[in-house]
N, C-alpha and C positions, 0 to 999 in steps of 0.2 A: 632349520631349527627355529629362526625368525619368526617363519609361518605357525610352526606349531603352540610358541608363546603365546603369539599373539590370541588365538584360536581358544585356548585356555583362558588367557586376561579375560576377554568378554565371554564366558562364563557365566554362570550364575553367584554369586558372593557367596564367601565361608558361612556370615551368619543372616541368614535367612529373616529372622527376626528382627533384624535393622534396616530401617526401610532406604536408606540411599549407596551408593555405590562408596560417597566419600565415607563413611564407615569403615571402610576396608583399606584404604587409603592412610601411609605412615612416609615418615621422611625422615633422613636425620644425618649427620655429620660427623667423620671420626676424623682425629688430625693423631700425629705420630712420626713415628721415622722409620728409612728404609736402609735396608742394607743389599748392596750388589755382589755380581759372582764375578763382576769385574774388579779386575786387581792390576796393577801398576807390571807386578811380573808376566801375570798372565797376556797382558796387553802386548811385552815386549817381546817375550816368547810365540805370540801368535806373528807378527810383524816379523819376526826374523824366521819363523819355519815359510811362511812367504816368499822368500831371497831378500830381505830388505835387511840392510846394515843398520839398524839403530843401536846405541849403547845406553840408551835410558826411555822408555814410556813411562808416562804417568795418566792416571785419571781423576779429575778434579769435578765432584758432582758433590749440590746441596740432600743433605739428607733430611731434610723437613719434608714430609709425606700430607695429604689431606686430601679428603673424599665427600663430596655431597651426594645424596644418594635418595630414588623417589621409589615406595614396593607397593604392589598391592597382595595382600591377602587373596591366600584360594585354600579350599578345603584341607581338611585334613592336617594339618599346619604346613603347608608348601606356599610360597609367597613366588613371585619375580621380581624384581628389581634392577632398575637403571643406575647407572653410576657413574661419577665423572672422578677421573684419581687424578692426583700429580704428585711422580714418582722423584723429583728433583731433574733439573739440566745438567748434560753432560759436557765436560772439557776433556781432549785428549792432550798432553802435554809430552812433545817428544823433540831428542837430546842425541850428540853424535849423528847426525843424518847425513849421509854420503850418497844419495842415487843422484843419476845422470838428470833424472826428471823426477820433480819431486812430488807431480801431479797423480799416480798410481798408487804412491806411498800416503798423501791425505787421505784419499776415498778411501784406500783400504783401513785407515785406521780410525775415521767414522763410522765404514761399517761394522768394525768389529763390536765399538761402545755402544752403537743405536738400541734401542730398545725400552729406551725409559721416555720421561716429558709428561707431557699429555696423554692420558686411559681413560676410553669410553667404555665400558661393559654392560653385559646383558647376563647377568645370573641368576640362576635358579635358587631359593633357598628354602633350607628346611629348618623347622623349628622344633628340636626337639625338647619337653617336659623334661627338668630334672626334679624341681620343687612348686610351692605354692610360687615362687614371685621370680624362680630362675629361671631360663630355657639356658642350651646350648642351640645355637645358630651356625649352622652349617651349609657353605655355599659356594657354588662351583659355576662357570658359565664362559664364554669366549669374548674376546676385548678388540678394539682398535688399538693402538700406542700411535703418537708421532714426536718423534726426536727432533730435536733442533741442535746439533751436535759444532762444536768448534773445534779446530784441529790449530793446536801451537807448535811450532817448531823455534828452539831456544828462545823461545818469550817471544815471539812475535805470531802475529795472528794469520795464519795461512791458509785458513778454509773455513765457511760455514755453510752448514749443509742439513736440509731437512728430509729423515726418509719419515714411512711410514709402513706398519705392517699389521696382521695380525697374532695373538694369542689368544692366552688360555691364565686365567685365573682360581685359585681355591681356597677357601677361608675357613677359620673357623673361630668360635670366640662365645663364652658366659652372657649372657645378657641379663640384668636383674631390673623388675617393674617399680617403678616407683610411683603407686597410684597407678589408675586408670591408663593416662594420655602417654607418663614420661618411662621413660626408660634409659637406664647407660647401661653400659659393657666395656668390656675390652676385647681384642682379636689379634689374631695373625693371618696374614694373607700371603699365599704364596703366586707370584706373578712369571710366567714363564712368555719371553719376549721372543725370545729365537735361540738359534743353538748358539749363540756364542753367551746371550746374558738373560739375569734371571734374578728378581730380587724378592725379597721379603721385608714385610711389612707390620709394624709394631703400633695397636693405636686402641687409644680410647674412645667410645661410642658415646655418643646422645641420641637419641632416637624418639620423635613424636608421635603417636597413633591421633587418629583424627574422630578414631568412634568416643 
């Protein structure tokens, strides 16, 4: 999929009649907040079909979201673009713990939260026309994540742990021109990290074109 991007980016440019490549060439920034599919029950309920006794999980993550992001233009209104997200850091917070070793019971309840942190993606996006100065932007592509995840047990700090994995990403959201260069929007972006977690993403756009 890599190869085939790439293959496309060095192409020939959307507008012909612009003599440099940085023409094509946009950047821009959305900040917002995120909501997970991880839940404090869900947490404790996954940890106890496991075998592990807990009588309380909790999960303690910043919801402040923020994305810098570099596209270029290609025909037809189809763009690519890079993107750097940060989805908030996660805390698991767990209460009642009675195993013999409590070493099984951290990791597994790291791995259950993992899936947020740091997002690097590669998506595809399309621009679709609704008026003179709107588009809707619509866009889909696959991501890195790496968590850096702390595991509590009654208020004391009993593990920290960093995975990392792959997903999958899809957005969509109004964008309105302001002038030539500027542009804002809003969006929603829906982020799928692994089968346990999965968040969405609430944010407002700025956006530069360079032509």
């Amino acid at each position: 999929m890599l190869a085939i991007f790439l293959a496309v980016f060095s192409s020939s440019p959307a507008r012909a009649d612009e003599g440099t490549w940085l023409s094509n060439v946009y950047g821009g920034i959305r900040a917002g907040t995120s909501t997970s599919s991880m839940t404090a029950s869900k947490l404790t309920q996954d940890l106890q079909a496991d075998g592990y006794q807990v009588t309380a999980a909790g999960t303690q993550r910043g919801t402040a979201s923020g994305t810098l992001y570099l596209g270029y233009e290609l025909p037809d209104h189809f763009a690519v673009e890079v993107a750097g997200t940060y989805v908030g850091r996660t805390r698991a917070a767990l209460a009642g713990v009675l195993p013999a070793n409590l070493n099984p019971l951290l990791e597994d309840a790291a791995r259950i939260v993992r899936g947020s942190g740091d997002i690097i993606s590669l998506e595809a996006r399309y621009r679709w026309p609704l008026a003179q100065i709107i588009d809707l932007d619509l866009r889909a592509g696959p991501y890195v994540w790496i968590t850096k995840t702390n595991v509590y047990v009654d208020g004391a700090d009993q593990l920290n742990r960093t995975d990392e994995g792959i997903g999958y990403t899809l957005g969509v959201g109004p964008r309105f021109a302001l002038g030539q260069h500027v542009g804002v929007g809003i969006g929603a972006d829906f982020l799928q990290s692994n089968s346990d977690n999965h968040f969405v993403v609430f944010s407002a756009t700025l956006e530069y074109h360079f032509r």
